[in-house]
C-alpha positions as CSV (number, residue, x, y, z in Angstrom):
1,X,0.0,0.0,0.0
2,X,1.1,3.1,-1.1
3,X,2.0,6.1,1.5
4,X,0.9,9.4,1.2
5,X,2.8,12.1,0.6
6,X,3.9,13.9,3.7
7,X,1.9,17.6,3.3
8,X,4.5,20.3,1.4
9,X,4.6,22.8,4.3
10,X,6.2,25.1,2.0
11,X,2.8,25.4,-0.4
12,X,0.7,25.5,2.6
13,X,2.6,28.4,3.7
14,X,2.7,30.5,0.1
15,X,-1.0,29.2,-0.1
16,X,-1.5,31.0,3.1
17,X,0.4,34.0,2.8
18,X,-1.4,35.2,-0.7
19,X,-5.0,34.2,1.2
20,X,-3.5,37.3,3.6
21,X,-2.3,39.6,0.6
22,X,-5.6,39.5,-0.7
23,X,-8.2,39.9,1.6
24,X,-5.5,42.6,3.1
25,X,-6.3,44.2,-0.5
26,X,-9.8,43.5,-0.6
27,X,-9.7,45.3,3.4
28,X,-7.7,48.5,1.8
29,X,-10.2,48.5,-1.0
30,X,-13.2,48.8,1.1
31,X,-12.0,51.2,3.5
32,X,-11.0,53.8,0.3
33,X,-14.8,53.2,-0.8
34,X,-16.6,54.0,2.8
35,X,-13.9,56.8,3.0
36,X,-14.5,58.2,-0.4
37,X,-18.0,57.7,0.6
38,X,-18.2,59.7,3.6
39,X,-16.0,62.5,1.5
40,X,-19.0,62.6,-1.4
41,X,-21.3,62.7,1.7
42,X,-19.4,65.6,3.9
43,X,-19.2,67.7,0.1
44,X,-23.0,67.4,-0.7
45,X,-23.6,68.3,3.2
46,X,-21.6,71.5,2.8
47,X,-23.1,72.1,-1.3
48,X,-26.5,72.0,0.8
49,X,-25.9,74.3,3.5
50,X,-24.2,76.7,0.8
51,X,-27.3,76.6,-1.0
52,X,-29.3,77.1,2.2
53,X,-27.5,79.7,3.2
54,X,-27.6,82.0,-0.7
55,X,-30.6,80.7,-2.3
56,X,-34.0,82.7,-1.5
57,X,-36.3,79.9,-1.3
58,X,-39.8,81.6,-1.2
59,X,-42.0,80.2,-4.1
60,X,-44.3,83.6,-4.1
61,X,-47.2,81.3,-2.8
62,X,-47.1,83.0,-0.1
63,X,-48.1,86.2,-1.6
64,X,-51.7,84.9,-2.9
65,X,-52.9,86.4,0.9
66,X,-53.3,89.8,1.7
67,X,-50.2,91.5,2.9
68,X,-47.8,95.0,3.2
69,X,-45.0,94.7,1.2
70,X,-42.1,96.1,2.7
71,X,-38.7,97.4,0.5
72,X,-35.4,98.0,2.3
73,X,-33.7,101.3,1.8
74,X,-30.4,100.1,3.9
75,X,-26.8,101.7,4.0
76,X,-25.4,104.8,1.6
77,X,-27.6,105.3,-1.5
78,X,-24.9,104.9,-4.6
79,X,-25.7,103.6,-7.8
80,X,-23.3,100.6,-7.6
81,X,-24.6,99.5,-3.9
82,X,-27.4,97.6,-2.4
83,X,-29.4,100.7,-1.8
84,X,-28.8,101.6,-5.8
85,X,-31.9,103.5,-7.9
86,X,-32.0,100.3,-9.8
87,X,-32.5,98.2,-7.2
88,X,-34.8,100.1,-5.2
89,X,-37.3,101.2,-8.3
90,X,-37.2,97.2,-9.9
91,X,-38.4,96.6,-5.7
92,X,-40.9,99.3,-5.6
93,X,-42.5,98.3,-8.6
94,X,-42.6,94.6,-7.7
95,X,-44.5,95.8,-4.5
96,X,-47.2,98.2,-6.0
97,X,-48.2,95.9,-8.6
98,X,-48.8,93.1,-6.7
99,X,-52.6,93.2,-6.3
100,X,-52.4,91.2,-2.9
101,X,-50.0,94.0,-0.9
102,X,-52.6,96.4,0.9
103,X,-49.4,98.9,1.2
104,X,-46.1,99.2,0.8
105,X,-43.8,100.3,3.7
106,X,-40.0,101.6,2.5
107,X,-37.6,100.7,5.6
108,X,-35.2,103.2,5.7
109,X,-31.8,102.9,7.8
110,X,-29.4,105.2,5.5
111,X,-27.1,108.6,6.1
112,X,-27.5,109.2,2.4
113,X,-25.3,109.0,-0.9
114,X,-25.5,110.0,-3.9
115,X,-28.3,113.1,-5.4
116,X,-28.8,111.2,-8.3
117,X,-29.8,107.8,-7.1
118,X,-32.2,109.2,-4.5
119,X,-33.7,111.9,-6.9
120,X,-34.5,108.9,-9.0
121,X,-36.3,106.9,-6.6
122,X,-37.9,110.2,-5.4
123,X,-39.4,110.6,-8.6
124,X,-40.4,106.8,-9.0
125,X,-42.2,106.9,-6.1
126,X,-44.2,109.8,-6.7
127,X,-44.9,107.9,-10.3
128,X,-46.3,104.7,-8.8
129,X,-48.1,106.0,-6.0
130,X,-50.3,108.6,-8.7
131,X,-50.4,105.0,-10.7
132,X,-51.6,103.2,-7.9
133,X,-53.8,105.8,-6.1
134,X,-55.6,103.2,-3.6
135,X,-52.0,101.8,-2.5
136,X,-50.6,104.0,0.2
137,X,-46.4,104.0,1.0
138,X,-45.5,104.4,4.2
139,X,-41.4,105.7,5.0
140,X,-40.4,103.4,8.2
141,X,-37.4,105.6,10.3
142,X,-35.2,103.2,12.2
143,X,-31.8,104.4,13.3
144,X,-31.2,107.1,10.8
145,X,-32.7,108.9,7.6
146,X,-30.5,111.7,6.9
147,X,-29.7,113.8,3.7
148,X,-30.3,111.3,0.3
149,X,-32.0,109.0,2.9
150,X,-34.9,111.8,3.3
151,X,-34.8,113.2,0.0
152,X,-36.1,109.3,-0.9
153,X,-39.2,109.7,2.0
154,X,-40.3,113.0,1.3
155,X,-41.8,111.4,-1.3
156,X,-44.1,109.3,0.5
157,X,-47.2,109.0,2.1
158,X,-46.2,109.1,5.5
159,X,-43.0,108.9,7.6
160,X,-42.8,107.1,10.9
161,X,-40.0,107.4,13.2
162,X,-38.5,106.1,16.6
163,X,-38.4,108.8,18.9
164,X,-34.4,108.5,18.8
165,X,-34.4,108.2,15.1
166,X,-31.6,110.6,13.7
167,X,-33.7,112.8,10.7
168,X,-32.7,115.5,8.8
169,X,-29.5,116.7,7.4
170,X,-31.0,118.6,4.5
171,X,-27.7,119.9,2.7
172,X,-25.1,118.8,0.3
173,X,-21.5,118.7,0.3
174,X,-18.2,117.9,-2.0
175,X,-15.4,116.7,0.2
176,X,-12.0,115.5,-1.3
177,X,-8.2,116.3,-0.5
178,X,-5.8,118.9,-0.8
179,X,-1.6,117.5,-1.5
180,X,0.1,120.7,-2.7
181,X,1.6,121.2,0.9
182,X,2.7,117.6,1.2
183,X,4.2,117.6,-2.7
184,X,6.3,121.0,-1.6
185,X,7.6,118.9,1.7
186,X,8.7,115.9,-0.5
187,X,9.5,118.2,-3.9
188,X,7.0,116.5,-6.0
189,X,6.0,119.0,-8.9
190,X,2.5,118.2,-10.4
191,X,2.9,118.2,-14.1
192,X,-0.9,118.8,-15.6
193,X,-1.8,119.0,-19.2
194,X,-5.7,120.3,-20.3
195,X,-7.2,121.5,-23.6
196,X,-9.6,123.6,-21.3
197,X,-8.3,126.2,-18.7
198,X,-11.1,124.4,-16.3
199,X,-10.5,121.0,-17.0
200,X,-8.1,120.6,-14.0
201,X,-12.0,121.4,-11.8
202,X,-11.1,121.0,-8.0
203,X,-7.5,118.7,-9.1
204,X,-6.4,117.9,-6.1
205,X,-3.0,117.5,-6.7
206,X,-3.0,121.5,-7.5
207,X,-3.6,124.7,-5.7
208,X,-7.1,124.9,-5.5
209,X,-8.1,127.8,-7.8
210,X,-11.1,130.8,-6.7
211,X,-12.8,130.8,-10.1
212,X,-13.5,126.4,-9.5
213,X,-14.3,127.0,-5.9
214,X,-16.8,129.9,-6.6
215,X,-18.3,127.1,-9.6
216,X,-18.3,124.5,-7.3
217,X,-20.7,126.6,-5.0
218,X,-22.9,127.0,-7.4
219,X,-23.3,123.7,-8.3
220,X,-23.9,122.8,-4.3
221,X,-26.5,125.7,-4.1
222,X,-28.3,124.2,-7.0
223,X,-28.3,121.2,-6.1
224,X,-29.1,122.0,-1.9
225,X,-32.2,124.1,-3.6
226,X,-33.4,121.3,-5.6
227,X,-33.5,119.2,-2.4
228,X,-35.2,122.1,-0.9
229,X,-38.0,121.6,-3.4
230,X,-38.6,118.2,-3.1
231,X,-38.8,118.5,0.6
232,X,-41.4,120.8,1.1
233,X,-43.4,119.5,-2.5
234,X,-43.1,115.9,-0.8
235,X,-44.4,117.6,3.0
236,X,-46.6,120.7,1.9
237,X,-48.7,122.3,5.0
238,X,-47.2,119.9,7.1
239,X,-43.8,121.6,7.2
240,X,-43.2,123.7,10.1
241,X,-40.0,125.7,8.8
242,X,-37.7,127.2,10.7
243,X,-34.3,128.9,9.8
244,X,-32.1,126.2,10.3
245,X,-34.8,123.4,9.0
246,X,-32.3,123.4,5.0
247,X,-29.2,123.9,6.9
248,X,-27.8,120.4,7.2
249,X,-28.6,119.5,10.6
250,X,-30.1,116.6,12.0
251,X,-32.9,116.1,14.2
252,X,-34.5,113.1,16.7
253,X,-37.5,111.7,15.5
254,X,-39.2,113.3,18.0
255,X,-37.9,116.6,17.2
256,X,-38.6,115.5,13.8
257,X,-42.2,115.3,14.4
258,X,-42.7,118.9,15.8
259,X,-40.4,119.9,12.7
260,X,-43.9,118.4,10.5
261,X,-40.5,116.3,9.4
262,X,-42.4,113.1,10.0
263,X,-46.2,112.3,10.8
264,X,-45.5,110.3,13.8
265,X,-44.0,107.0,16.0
266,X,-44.3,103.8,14.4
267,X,-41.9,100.7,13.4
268,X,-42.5,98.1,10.2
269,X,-44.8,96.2,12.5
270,X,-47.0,98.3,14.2
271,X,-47.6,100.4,10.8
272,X,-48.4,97.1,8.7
273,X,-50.8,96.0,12.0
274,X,-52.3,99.6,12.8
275,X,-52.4,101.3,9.6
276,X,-52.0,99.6,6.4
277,X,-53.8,96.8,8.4
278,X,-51.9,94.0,7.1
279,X,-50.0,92.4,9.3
280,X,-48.7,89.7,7.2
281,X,-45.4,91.1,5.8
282,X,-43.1,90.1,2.8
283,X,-39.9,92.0,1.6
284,X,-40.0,92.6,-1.7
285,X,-36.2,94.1,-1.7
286,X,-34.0,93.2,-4.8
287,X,-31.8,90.0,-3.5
288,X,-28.4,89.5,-4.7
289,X,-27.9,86.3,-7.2
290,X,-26.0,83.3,-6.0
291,X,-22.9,84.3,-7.1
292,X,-23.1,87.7,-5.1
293,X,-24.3,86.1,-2.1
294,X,-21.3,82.8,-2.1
295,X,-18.8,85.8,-2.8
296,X,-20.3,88.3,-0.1
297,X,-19.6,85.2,2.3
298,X,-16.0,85.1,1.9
299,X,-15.2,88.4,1.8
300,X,-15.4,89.2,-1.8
301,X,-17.8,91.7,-1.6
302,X,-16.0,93.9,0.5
303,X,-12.7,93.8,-0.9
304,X,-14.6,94.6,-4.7
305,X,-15.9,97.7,-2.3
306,X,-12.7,99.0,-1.4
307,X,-10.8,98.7,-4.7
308,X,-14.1,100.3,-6.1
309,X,-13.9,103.3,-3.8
310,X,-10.1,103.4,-4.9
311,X,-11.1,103.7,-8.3
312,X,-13.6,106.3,-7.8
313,X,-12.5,110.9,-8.5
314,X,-11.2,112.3,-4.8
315,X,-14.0,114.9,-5.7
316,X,-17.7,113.3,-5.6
317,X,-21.0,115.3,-4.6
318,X,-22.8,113.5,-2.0
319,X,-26.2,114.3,0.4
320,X,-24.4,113.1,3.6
């Protein structure tokens, strides 16, 4: 009888070492898939709340019930800005056309900007409210509506203030900088070239001439007594004036009040509850797309803002 062959330890081994190579490769492999896994997971999670956190989800249903429709006149008025005529008149409109808002109240938190942005929503509003007689606008006061910020609510209905509301500033001014001095310190020489003795207006880099400064007045007296106008065209028998009421100060809102500057105390709330009697509420203001919102959140926003203002003349006319 035959013997068996005594086992080959040597092929049991190699047999049992590759048996460990692989299911150690087959352990590596599906580790990488439940980590790449819990990656694809962490990166939709974050996509999500990105989206959350930029997207405007409202689907306008909302907006089949009676409501006031509220705009948001927030920070300096400037044509590049949130508060920009083109933004606020695309919001205005929106709000006074839709047939379910009972009233539109304009929040207004804003020390003012520029005399051509807030001359065009002054006229805009005066536009929609003789389109849409029936549908009252209300001006809200919260911290402050000084200079452009008032020239915008003169032009409504009514204005409501806080009693510690800042109103007023009814002026205009031209600010910029002055370097001759500091050039003759250093012995910098300003070389300027114009076809146009008055081309050089207000250069700041030169001695500031009496013929521009005398022009420049002019142009802030026009200007001041176009403001003038639309104040008491947007107040009528309701302004009380005094001799300082044009002169670029600033009141309370209390103050503001006995100046027939404002009708009386109210917020967003209690005038959509008490006297557009609407309490529902729904902001109508001009959002920013998704690309402007993911940038605004890290930052992008403000440092387009400061090369912006970099860019911009030293000399700019401003209600401030």
């Amino acid at each position: 009888m035959d013997t068996p062959p005594p086992p080959n330890n040597d092929s049991n081994w190699e047999r049992k070492t590759l048996e460990k190579l692989v299911f150690a490769a087959l352990d590596e492999q599906r580790a990488k898939r439940r980590w790449g896994i819990a990656f694809k997971i962490l990166g939709f999670a974050y996509l999500l709340a990105v989206l959350i956190a930029v997207v405007d989800w409202g689907t306008g249903a909302e907006h089949q019930e009676r409501h006031t429709a509220m705009v948001n006149l927030i920070g300096t008025i400037e044509a590049k800005g949130d508060a920009s005529a083109e933004n606020l008149v695309a919001a205005l409109n929106s709000a006074f056309e839709e047939k379910n808002a009972a009233g539109v109240i304009l929040r207004i938190n804003s020390p003012g900007g520029s005399p051509v942005q807030a001359g065009i929503v002054n006229d805009e509003i005066r536009r929609l409210r003789a389109k849409f007689p029936d549908k009252p606008l209300y001006a809200v006061v919260e911290d402050m509506c000084a200079s452009g910020g008032y020239y915008v609510a003169a032009a409504a209905d009514n204005i409501y203030v806080n009693k510690a509301s800042i109103v007023g500033s009814i002026g205009v001014l031209m600010d910029g900088f002055g370097f001759t001095g500091t050039m003759d310190k250093f012995g910098v020489e300003r070389r300027l070239l114009t076809a146009g003795e008055n081309k050089g207006f207000l250069d700041p880099f030169s001695p500031q001439a009496p013929q521009h400064k005398a022009h420049a007045q002019l142009l802030l007296n026009d200007i001041h007594k176009q403001f003038i106008d639309v104040v008491k065209t947007g107040r009528g028998q309701r302004l009380k004036e005094t001799p300082d009421m044009f002169s670029g100060l600033m009141w309370t809102g209390a103050q503001s009040i006995q100046l027939g500057l404002a009708d009386g105390y109210g917020s967003v709330d209690s005038v959509a509850r008490e006297i557009i009697k609407a309490e529902k509420i729904f902001d109508y203001s001009v959002k920013d797309n998704i690309a402007e919102r993911f940038a605004k959140r890290f930052g992008a926003g403000t440092a387009a803002s400061f090369w912006r203002g970099v860019s911009e003349s030293a000399q700019s006319v401003r209600l401030f």
